[in-house]
Each structure stands twice: as structure tokens, then as C-alpha cells.
KOLGU-4560 file (N, C-alpha, C; in nm, 3 decimals, padded with zeros to 5 digits):
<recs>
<n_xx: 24.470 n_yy: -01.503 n_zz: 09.501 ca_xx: 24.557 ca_yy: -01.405 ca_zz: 09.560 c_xx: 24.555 c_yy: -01.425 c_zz: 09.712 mol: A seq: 1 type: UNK>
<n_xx: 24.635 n_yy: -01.407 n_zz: 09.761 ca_xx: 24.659 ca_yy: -01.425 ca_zz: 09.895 c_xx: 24.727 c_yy: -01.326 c_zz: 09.968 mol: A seq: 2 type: UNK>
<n_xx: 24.657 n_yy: -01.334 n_zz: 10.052 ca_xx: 24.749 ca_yy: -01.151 ca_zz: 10.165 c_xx: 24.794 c_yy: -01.243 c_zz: 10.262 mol: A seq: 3 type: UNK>
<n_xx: 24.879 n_yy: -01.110 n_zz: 10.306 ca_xx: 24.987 ca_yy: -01.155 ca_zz: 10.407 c_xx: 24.843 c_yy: -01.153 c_zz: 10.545 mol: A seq: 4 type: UNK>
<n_xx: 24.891 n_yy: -01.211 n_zz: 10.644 ca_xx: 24.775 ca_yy: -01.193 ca_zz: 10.779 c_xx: 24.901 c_yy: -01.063 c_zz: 10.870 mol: A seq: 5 type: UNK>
<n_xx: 24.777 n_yy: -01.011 n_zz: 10.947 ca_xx: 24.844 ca_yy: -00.896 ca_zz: 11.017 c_xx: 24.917 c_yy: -00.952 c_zz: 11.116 mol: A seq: 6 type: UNK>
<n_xx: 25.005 n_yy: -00.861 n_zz: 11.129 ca_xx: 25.149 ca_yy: -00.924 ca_zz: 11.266 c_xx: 25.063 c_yy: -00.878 c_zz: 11.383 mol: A seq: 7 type: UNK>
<n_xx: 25.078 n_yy: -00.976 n_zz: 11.468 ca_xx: 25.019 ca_yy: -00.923 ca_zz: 11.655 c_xx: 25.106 c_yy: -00.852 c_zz: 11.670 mol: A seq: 8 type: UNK>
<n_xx: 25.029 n_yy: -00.781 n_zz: 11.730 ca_xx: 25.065 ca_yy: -00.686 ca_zz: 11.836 c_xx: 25.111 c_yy: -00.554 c_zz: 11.740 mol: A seq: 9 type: UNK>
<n_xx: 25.119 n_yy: -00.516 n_zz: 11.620 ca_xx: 25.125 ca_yy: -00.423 ca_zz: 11.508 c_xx: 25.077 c_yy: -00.296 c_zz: 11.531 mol: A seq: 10 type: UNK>
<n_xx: 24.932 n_yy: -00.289 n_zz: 11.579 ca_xx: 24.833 ca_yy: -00.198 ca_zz: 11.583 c_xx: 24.873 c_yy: -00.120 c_zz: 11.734 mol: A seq: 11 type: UNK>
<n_xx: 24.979 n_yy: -00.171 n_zz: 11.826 ca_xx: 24.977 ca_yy: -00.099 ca_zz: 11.963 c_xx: 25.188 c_yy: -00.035 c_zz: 11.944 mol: A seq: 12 type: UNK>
<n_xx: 25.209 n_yy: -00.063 n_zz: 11.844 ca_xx: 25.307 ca_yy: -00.001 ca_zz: 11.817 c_xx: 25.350 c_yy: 00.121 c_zz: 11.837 mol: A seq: 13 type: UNK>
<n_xx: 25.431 n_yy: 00.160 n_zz: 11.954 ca_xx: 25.472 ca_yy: 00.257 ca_zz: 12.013 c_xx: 25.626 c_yy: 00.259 c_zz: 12.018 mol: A seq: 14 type: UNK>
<n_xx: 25.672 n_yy: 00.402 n_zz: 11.929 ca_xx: 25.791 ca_yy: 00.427 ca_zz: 11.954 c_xx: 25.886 c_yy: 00.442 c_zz: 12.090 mol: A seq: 15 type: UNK>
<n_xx: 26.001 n_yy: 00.325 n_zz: 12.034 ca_xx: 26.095 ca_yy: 00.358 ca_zz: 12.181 c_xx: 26.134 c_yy: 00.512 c_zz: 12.226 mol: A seq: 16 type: UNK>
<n_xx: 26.088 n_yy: 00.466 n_zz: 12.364 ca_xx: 26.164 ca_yy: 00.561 ca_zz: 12.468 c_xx: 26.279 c_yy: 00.670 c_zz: 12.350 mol: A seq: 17 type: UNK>
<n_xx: 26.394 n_yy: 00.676 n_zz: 12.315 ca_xx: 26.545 ca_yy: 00.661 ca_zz: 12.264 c_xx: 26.507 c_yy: 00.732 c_zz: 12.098 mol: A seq: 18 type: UNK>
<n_xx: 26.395 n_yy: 00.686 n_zz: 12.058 ca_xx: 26.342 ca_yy: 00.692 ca_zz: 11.899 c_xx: 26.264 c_yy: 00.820 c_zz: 11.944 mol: A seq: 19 type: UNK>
<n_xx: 26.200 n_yy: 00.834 n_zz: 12.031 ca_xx: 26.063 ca_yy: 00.943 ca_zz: 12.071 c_xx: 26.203 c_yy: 01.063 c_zz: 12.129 mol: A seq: 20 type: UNK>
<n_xx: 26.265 n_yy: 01.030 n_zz: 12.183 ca_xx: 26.358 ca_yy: 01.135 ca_zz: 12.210 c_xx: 26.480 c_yy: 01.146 c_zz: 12.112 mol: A seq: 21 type: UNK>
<n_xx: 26.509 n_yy: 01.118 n_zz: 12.042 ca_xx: 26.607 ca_yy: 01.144 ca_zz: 11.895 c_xx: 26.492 c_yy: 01.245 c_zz: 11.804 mol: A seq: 22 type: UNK>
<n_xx: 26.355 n_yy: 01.186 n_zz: 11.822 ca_xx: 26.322 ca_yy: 01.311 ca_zz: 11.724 c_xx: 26.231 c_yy: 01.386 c_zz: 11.762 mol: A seq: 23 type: UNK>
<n_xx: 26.203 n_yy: 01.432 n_zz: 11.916 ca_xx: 26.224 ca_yy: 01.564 ca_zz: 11.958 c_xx: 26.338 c_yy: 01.646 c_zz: 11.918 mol: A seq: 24 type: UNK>
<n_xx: 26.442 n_yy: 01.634 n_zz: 11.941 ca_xx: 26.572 ca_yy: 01.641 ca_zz: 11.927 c_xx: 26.630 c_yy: 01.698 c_zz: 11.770 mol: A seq: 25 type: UNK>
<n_xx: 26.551 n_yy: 01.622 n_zz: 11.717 ca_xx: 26.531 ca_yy: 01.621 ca_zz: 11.525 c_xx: 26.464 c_yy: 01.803 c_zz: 11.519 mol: A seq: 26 type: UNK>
<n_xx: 26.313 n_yy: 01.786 n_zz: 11.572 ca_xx: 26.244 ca_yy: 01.881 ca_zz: 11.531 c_xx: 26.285 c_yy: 02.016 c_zz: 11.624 mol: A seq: 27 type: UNK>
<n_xx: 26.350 n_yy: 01.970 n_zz: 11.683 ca_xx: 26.390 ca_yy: 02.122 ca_zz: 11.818 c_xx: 26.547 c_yy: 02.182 c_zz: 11.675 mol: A seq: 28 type: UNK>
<n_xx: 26.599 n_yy: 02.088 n_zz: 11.628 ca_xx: 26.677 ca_yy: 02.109 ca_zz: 11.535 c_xx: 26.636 c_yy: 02.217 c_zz: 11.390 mol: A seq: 29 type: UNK>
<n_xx: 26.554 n_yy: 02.164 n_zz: 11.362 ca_xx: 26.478 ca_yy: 02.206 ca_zz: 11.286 c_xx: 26.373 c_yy: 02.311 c_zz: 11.268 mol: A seq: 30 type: UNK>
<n_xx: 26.346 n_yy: 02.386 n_zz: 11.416 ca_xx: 26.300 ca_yy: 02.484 ca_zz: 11.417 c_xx: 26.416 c_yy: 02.561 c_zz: 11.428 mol: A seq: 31 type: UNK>
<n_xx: 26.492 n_yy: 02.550 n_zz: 11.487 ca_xx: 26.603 ca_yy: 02.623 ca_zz: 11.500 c_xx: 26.649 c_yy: 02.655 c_zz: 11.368 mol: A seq: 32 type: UNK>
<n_xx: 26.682 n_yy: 02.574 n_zz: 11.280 ca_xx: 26.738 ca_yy: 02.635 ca_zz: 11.142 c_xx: 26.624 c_yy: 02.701 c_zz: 11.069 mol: A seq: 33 type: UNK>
<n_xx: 26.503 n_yy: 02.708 n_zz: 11.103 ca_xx: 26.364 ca_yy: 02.764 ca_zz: 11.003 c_xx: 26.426 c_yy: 02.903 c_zz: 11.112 mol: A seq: 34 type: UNK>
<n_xx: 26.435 n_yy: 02.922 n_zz: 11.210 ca_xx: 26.425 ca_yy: 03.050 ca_zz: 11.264 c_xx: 26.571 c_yy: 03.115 c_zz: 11.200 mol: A seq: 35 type: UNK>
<n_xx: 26.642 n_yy: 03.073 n_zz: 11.180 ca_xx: 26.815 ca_yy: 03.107 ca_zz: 11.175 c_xx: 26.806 c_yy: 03.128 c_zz: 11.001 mol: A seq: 36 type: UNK>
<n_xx: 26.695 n_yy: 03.088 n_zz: 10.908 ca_xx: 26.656 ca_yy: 03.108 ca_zz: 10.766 c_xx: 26.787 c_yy: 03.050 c_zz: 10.684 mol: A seq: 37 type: UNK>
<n_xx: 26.859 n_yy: 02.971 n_zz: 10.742 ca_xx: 26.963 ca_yy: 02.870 ca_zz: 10.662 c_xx: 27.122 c_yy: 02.916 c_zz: 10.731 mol: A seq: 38 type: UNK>
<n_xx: 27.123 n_yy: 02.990 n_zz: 10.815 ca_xx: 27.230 ca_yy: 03.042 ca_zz: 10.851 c_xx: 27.293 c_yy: 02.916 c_zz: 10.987 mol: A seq: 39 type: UNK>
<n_xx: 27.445 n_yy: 02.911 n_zz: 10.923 ca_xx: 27.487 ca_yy: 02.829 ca_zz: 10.981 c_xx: 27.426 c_yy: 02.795 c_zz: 11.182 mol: A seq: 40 type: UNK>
<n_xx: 27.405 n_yy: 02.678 n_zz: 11.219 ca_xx: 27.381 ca_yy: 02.714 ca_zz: 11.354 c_xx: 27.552 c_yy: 02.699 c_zz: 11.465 mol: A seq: 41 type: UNK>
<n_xx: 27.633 n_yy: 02.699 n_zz: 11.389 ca_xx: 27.732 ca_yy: 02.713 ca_zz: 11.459 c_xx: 27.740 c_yy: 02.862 c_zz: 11.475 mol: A seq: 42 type: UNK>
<n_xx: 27.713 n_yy: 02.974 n_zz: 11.442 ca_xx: 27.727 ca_yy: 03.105 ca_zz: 11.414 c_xx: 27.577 c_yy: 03.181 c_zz: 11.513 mol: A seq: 43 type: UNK>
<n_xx: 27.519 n_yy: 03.126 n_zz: 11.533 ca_xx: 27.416 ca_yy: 03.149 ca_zz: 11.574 c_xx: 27.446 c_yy: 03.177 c_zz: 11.759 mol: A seq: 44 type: UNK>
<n_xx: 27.423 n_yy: 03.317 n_zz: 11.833 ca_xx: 27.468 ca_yy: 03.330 ca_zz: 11.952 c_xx: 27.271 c_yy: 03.308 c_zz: 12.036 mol: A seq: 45 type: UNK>
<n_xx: 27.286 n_yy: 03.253 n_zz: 12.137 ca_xx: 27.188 ca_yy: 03.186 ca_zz: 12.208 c_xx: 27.202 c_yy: 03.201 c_zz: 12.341 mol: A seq: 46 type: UNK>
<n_xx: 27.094 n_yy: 03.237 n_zz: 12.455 ca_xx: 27.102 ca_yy: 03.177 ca_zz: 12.558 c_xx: 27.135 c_yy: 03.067 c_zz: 12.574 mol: A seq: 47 type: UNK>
<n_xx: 27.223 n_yy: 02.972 n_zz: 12.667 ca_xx: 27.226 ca_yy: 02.842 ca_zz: 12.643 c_xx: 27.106 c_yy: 02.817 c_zz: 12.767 mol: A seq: 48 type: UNK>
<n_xx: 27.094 n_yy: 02.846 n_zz: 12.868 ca_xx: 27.027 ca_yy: 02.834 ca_zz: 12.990 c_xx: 26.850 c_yy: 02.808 c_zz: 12.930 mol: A seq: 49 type: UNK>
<n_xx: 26.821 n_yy: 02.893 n_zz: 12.782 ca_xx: 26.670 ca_yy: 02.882 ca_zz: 12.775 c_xx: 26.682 c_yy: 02.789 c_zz: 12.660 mol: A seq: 50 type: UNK>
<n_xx: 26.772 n_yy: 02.731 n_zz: 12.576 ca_xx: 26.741 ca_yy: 02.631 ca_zz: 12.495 c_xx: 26.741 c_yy: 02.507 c_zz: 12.570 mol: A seq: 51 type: UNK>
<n_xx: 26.848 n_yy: 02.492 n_zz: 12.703 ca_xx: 26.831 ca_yy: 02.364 ca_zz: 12.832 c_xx: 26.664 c_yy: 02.353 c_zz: 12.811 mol: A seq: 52 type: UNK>
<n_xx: 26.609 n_yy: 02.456 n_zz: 12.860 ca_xx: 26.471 ca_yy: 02.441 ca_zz: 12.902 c_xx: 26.414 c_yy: 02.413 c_zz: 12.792 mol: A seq: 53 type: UNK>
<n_xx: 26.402 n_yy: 02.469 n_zz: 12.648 ca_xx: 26.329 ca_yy: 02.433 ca_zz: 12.562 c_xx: 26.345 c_yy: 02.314 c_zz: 12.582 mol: A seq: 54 type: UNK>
<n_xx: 26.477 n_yy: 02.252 n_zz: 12.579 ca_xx: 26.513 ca_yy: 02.093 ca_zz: 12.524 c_xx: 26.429 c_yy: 01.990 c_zz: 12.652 mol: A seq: 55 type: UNK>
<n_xx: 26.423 n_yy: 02.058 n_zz: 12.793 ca_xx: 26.367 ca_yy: 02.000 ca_zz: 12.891 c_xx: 26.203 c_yy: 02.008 c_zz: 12.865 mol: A seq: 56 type: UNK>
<n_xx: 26.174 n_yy: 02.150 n_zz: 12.806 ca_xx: 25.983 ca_yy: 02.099 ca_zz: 12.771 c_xx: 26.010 c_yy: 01.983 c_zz: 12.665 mol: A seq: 57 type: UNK>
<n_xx: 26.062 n_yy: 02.001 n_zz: 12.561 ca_xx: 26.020 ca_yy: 01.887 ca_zz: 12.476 c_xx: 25.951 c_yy: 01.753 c_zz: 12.520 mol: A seq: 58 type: UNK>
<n_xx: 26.027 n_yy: 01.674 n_zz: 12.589 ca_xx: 25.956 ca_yy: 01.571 ca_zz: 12.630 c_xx: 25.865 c_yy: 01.584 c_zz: 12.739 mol: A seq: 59 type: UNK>
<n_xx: 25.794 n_yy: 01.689 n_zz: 12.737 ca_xx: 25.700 ca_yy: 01.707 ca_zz: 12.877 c_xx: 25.722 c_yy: 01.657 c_zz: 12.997 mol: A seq: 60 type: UNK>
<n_xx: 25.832 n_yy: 01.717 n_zz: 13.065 ca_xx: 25.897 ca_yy: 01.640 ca_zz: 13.195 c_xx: 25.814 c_yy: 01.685 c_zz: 13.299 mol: A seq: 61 type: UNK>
<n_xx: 25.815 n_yy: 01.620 n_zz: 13.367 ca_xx: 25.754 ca_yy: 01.662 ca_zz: 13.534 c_xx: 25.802 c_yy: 01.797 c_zz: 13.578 mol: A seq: 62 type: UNK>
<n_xx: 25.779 n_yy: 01.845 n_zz: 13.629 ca_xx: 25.821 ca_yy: 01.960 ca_zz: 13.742 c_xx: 25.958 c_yy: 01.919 c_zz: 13.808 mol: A seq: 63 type: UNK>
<n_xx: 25.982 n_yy: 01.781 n_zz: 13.856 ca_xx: 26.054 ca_yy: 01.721 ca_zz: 13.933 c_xx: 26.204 c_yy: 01.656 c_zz: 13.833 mol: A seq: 64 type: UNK>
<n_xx: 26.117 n_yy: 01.622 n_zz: 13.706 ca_xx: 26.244 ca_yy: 01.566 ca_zz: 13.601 c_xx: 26.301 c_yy: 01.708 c_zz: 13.570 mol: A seq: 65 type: UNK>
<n_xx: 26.212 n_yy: 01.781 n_zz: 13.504 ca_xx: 26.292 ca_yy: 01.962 ca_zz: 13.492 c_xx: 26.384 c_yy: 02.005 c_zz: 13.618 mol: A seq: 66 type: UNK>
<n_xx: 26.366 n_yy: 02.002 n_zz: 13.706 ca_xx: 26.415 ca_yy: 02.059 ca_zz: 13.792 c_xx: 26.522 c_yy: 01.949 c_zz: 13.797 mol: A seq: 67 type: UNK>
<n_xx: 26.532 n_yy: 01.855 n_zz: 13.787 ca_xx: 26.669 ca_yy: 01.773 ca_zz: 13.833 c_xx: 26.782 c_yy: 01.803 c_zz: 13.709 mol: A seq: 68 type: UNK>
<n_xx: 26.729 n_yy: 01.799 n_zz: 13.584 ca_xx: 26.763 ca_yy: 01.823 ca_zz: 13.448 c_xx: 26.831 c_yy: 01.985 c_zz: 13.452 mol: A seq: 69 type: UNK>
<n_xx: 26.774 n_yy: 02.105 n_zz: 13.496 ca_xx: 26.802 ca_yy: 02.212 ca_zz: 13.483 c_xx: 26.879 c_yy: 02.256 c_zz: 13.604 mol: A seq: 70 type: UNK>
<n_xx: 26.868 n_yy: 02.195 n_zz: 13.717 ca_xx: 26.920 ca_yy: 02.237 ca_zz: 13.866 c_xx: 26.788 c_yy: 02.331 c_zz: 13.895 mol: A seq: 71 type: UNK>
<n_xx: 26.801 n_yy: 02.381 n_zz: 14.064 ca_xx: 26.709 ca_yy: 02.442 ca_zz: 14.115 c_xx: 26.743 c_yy: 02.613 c_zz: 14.073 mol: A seq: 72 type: UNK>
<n_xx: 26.843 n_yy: 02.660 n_zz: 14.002 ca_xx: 26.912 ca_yy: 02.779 ca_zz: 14.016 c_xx: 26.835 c_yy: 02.846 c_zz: 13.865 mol: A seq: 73 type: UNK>
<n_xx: 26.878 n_yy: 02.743 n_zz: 13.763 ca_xx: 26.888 ca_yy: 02.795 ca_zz: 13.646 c_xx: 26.683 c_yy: 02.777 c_zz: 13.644 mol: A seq: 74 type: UNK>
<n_xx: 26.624 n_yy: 02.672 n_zz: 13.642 ca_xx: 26.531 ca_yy: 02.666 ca_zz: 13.611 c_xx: 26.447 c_yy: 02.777 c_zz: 13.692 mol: A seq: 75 type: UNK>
<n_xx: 26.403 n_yy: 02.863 n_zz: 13.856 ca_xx: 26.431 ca_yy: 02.941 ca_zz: 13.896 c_xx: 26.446 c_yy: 03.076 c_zz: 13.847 mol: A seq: 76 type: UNK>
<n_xx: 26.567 n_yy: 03.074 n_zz: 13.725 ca_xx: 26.598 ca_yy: 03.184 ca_zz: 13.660 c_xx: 26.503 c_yy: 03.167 c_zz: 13.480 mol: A seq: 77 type: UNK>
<n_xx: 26.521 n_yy: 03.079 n_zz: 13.500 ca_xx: 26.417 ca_yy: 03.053 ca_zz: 13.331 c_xx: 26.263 c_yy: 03.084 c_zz: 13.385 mol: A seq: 78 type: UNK>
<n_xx: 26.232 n_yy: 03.026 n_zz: 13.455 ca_xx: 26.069 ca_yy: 03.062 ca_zz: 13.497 c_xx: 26.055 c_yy: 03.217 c_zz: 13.522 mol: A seq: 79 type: UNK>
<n_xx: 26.169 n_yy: 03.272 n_zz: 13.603 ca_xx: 26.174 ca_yy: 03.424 ca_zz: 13.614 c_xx: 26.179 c_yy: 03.524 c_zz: 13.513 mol: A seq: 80 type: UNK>
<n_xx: 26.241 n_yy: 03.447 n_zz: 13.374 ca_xx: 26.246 ca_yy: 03.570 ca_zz: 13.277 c_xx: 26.092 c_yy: 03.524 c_zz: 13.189 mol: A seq: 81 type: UNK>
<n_xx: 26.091 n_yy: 03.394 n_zz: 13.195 ca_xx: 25.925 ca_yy: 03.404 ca_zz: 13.087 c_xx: 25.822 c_yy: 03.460 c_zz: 13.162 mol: A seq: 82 type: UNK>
<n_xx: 25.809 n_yy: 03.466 n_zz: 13.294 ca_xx: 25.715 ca_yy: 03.538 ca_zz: 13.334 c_xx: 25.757 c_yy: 03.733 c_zz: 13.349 mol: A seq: 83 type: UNK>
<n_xx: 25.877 n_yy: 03.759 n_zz: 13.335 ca_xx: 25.883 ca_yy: 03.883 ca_zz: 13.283 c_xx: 25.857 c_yy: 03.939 c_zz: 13.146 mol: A seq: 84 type: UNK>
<n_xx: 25.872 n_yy: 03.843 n_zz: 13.056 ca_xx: 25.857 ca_yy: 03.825 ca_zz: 12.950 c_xx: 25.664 c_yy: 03.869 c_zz: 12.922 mol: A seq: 85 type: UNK>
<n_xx: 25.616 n_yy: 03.750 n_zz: 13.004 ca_xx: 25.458 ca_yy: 03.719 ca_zz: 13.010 c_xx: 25.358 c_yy: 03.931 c_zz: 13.052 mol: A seq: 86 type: UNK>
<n_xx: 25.498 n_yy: 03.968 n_zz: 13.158 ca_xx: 25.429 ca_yy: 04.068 ca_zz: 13.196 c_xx: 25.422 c_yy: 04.179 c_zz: 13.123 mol: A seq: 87 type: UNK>
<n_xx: 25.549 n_yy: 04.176 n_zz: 13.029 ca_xx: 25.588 ca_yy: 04.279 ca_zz: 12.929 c_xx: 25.488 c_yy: 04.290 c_zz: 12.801 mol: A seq: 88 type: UNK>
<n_xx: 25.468 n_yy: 04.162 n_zz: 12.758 ca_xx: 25.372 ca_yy: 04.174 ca_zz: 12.661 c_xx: 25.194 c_yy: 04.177 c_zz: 12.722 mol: A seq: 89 type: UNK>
<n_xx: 25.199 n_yy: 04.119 n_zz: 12.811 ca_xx: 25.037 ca_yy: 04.205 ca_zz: 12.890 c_xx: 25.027 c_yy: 04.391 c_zz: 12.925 mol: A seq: 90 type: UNK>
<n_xx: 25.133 n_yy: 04.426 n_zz: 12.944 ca_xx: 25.124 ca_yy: 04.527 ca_zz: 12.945 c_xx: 25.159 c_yy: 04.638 c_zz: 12.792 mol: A seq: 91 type: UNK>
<n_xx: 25.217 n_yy: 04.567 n_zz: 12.723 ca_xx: 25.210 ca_yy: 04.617 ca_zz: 12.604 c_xx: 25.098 c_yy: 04.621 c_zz: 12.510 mol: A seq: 92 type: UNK>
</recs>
């Protein structure tokens, strides 16, 4: 019997750039319909300004990639409501 020999370089196999961001993209999808419990997501009304940002944490961007990605205005306004958010439930 004879085996195949292992391919170089196999073991350091790292998904492309393009592949690693299609399925962020996948699973940001996919929570979204587990939260929505099968209901169409065209029907579904949303901040659009805080799913930007979800979609900008996904790939753990810099401070500097977020902010270029979101503008200085909106991101600004997203940091402002989760930390109202943050204060509401500390005080609750």
C-alpha cells in the first residue's frame, strides 16, 4: 500500500484575504436570519449606520481602517449610542 506524501507548504494554509472576508460576511448573514427567526431579511427595518459598524468589527479593523470605512461622523455617532447603551444597562 502506498500513501500519497504530504504537499509542502499544506500545514501553513491560510485562507485568502477575499475567502476570510466572504465568510465573515456569510456568518454576519446568518446571525441576522437566527435573530429575524426565518423572517424574510428584506422586511426586516434596521439601523443601517450600526450594521456599517457591525460589518466594520467583523474583520477587526484598526481604529484607523473603521474610521476611514465609517467616516469620522457616523462612527462618532455609533460609539456614542453603545456607550449610552453601556450606561443604561449599568444603571439598570
Amino acid at each position: 500500500m502506498t500513501l500519497q506524501p504530504t504537499l509542502a507548504g499544506l500545514a501553513d494554509y491560510r485562507l485568502s484575504d477575499r475567502t476570510r472576508i466572504v465568510q465573515l460576511l456569510a456568518d454576519f448573514r446568518l446571525e441576522w436570519q437566527k435573530t429575524v427567526g426565518g423572517k424574510s431579511l428584506l422586511d426586516v427595518e434596521a439601523p443601517v449606520g450600526l450594521i456599517l459598524a457591525d460589518i466594520a468589527d467583523r474583520p477587526e479593523l484598526s481604529l484607523q481602517e473603521r474610521h476611514a470605512m465609517l467616516g469620522g461622523k457616523l462612527a462618532n455617532q455609533v460609539n456614542c449610542f453603545i456607550e449610552d447603551r453601556i450606561s443604561v444597562k449599568l444603571l439598570s
